[in-house]
N, C-alpha and C positions, 0 to 999 in steps of 0.2 A: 423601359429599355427601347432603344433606336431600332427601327427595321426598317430594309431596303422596299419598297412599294411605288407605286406609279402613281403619279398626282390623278386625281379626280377629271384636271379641268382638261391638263396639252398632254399628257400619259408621260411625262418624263417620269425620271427613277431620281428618287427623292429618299433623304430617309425621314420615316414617320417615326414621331415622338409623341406624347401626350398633347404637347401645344403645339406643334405642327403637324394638320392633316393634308396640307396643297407643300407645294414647291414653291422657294425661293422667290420665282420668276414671277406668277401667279400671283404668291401674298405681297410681293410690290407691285403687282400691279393691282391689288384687293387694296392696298392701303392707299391708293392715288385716288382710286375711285371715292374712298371714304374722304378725303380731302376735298374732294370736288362736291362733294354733298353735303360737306360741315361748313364750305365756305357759301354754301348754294344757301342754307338754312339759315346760316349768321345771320345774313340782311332779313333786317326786320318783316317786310313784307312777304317775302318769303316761309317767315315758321309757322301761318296756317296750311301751307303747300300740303296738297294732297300726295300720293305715294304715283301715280298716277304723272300731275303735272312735275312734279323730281325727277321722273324717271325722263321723261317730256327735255326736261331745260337741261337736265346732264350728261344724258346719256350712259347713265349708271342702270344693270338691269333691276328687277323688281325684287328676285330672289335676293337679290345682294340688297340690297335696304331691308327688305326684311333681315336677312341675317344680322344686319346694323343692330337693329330694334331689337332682335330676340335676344343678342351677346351684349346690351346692355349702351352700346359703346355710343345709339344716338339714345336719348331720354324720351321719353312721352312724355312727361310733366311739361319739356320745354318747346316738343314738336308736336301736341294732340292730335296730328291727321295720320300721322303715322302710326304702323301696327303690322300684323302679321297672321296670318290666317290659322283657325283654328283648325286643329286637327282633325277634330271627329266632321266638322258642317262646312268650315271655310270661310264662319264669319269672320272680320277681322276683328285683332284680338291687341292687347297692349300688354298682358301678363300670363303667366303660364302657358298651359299649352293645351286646353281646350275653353272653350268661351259659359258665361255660366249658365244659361238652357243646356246645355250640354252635361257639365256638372252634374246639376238638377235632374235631369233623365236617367242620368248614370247612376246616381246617387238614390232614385226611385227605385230604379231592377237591383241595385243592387239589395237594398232594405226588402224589398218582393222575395227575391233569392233566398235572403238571413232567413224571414217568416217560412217560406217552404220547405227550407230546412229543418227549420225547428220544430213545424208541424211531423214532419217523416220520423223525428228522435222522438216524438211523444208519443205518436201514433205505435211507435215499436215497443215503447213501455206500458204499454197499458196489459191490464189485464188476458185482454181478449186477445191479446197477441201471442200471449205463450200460452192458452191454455189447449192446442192443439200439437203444443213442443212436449208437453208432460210426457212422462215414460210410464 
């Protein structure tokens, strides 16, 4: 359902929907920007361009190419320099939303955690644990 809200970018009153979070004014001008960077990348020489020199030759900011790259709408298959910063470290990243040392670390405390848990549930079934509960 539609609600009345103030865009993110100029604070105008917009209504927010699922697929609109900015205003009108805003996502034309977010889609012009996107024009200037699809037609920027077209030319061949152009689609190793760093995120860096794009931002350099069009004037489009940074956040906005990432946002490109994250909603799918430029490819990395077809742009490899492009990408988008990981969440948890800020390396740059081409899928999901953290990078995979990051994963890997998470994925380590997390399996750490499971084990210390499961030690705490065995440690309470044992023998010696209730035999001080007896009545």
């Amino acid at each position: 359902m539609a609600e009345i809200a103030n865009c993110p970018r100029c604070n105008a009153l917009f209504m927010k929907n699922q697929v609109s979070t900015i205003c009108q004014a805003c996502f034309k001008k977010e889609e012009e920007a996107y024009e200037v960077v699809y037609a920027f990348l077209r030319k061949r020489e152009n689609r190793a361009a760093t995120m860096q020199r794009i931002t350099e030759a069009t004037g489009v900011e940074e956040w906005l190419l990432q946002k490109f790259v994250r909603s799918g709408r430029l490819k990395v298959a077809q742009f490899p320099q492009l990408g988008y910063p990981c969440d948890q470290c800020g390396t740059l990243i081409q899928e999901g939303r953290i990078c995979e040392s990051c994963r890997k670390a998470l994925q380590k405390e997390l399996e750490q955690f499971e084990r210390e848990q499961d030690r705490i549930k065995e440690r309470e079934r044992t023998y010696y644990s209730y035999r001080g509960k007896q009545s």
